[in-house]
LUMKEDO-22940 format. One line per field, with one value per residue: residue in one letter; x, y, z of N, C-alpha, C in turn. Coordinates in steps of 0.2 Angstrom, whole numbers. Layout:
N
rest	(A,...)
nu	(X,...)
nv	(Y,...)
nw	(Z,...)
cau	(X,...)
cav	(Y,...)
caw	(Z,...)
cu	(X,...)
cv	(Y,...)
cw	(Z,...)
//
This chain:
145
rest	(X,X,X,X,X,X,X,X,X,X,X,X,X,X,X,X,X,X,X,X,X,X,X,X,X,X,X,X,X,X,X,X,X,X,X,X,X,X,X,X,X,X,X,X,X,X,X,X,X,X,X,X,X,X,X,X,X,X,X,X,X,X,X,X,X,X,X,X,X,X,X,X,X,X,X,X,X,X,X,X,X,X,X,X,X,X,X,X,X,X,X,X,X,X,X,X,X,X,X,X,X,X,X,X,X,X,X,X,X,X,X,X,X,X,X,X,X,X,X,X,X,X,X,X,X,X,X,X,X,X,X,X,X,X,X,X,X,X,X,X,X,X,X,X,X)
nu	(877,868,876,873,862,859,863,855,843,849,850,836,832,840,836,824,814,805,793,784,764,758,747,739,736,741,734,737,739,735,726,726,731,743,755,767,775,785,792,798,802,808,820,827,830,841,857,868,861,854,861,869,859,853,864,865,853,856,868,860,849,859,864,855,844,851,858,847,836,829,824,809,799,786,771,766,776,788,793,804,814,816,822,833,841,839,847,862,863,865,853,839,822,806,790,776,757,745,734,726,729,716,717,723,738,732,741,745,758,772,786,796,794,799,796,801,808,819,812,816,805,804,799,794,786,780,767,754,759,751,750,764,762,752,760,767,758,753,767,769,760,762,773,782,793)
nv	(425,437,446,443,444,459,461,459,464,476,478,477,488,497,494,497,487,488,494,507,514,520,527,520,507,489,475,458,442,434,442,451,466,477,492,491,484,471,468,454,452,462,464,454,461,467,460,462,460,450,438,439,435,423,415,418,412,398,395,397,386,374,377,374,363,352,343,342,337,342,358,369,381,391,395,412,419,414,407,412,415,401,394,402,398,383,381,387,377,367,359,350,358,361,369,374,376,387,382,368,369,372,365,355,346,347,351,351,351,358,352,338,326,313,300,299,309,322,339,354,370,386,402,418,428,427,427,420,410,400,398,392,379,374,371,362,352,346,341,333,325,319,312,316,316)
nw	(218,222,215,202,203,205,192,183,187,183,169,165,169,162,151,149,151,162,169,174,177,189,190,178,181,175,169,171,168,176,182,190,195,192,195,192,178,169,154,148,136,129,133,123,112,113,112,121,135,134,131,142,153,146,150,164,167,163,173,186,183,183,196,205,199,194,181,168,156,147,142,145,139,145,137,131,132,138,128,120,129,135,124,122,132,133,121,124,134,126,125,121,118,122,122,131,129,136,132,124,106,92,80,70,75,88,100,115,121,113,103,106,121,131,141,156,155,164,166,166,169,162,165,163,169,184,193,201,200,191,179,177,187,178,167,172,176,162,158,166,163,150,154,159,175)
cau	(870,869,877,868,852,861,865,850,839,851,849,830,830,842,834,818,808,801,788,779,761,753,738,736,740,745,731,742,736,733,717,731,732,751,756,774,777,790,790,806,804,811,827,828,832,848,862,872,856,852,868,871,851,852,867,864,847,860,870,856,849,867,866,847,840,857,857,839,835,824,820,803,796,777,767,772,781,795,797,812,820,815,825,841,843,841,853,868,865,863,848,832,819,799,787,768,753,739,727,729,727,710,718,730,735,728,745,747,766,773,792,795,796,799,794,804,815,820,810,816,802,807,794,794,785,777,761,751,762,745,753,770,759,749,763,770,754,755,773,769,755,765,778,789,793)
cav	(425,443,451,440,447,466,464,458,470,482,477,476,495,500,491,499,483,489,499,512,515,519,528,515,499,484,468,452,436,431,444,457,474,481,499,487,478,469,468,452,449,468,463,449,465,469,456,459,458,443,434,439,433,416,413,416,407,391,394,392,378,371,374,371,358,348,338,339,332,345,365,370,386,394,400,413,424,411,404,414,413,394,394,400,394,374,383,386,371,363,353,350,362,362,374,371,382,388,379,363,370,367,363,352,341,351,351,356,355,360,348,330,327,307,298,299,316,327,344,362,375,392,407,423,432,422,432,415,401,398,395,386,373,371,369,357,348,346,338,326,320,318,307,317,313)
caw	(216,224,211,196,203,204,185,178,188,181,163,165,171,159,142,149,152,168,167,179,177,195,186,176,185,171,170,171,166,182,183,195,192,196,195,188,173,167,149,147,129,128,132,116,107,115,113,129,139,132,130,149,156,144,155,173,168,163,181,190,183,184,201,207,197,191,175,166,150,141,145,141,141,144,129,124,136,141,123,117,132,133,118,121,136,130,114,128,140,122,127,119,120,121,124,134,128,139,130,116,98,93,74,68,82,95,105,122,123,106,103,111,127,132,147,161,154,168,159,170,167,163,165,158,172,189,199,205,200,190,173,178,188,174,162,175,174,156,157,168,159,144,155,163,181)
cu	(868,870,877,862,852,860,859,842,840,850,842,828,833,839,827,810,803,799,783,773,757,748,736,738,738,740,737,737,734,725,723,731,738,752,763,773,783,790,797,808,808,819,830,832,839,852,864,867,854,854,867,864,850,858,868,856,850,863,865,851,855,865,859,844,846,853,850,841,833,824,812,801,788,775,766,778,789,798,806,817,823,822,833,845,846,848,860,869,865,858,841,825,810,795,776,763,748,733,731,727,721,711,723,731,734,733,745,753,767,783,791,798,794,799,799,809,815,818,812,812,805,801,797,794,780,772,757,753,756,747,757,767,754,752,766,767,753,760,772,765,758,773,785,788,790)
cv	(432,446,448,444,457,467,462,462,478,483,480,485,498,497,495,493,483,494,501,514,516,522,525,510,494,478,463,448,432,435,451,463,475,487,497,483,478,466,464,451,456,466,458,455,468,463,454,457,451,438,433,434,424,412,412,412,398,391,393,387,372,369,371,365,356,343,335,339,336,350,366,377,387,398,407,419,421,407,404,413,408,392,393,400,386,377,384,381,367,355,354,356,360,369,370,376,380,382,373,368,367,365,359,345,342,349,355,357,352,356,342,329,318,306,296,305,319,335,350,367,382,397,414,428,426,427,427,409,401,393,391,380,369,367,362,351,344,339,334,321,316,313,309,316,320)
cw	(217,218,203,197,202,196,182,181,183,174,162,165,162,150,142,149,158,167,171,178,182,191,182,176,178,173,169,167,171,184,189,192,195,192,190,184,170,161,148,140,128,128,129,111,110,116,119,132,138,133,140,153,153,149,159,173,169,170,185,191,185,194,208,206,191,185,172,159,144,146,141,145,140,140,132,128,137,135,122,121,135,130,120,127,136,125,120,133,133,124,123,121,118,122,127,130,133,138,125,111,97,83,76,73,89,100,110,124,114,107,107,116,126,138,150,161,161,165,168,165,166,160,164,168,178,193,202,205,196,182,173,181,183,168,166,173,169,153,158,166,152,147,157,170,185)
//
């Protein structure tokens, strides 16, 4: 796991999704100001990077939260990588948005998700847990355990 976290540090630095700004510290979405951002959709644009990162995201679901049913990712940061994580565990995928849609059918998880699925969350970036327990919330409401 040690040298999972080396290599996807390493990637991160080398694709340039990490990003220094002390004099002008980074709003989040949480309301935080950091001098760091982490820009993960950056590394979508690099194959190896991606290929490598959709994979240790599979191993450690594999080996944390055995046998789930569905991955779902957080609008819009954790889509993509939502994405092809479910596309290598070949599992079903969802996605939560912040808000429902105030058209159409004003969805708040976007794909089908059935009651009682096992759904593991996958986040983009985490600074209060405030979004992932919110997508939690979502889940469960819609009938996952």
């Amino acid at each position: 796991m040690a040298e999972m976290k080396r290599k996807v540090a390493g990637y991160l630095l080398q694709s340039k999704a990490i990003i220094l700004e002390p004099a002008k510290p980074f709003t989040w979405a949480s309301g935080w100001l950091s001098p760091i951002y982490c820009d993960n959709r950056i590394t979508l644009s690099f194959p190896e990077i991606r290929d490598y990162i959709k994979e240790a995201f599979a191993q450690v679901i594999d080996k944390h939260f055995p046998g789930p049913d569905v991955i779902a990712g957080v609008a819009t940061g954790a889509i993509a990588q939502g994405v092809l994580v479910a596309d290598v565990m070949d599992l079903p995928f969802i996605y939560v948005r912040s808000t429902a849609k105030e058209h159409g059918r004003k969805n708040l998880i976007e794909g089908r998700i059935l009651p009682g699925q096992k759904v593991v969350v996958v986040e983009d970036l985490v600074s209060t847990g405030g979004s992932s327990l919110k997508a939690v919330d979502a889940i469960r409401e819609a009938g996952g355990p």
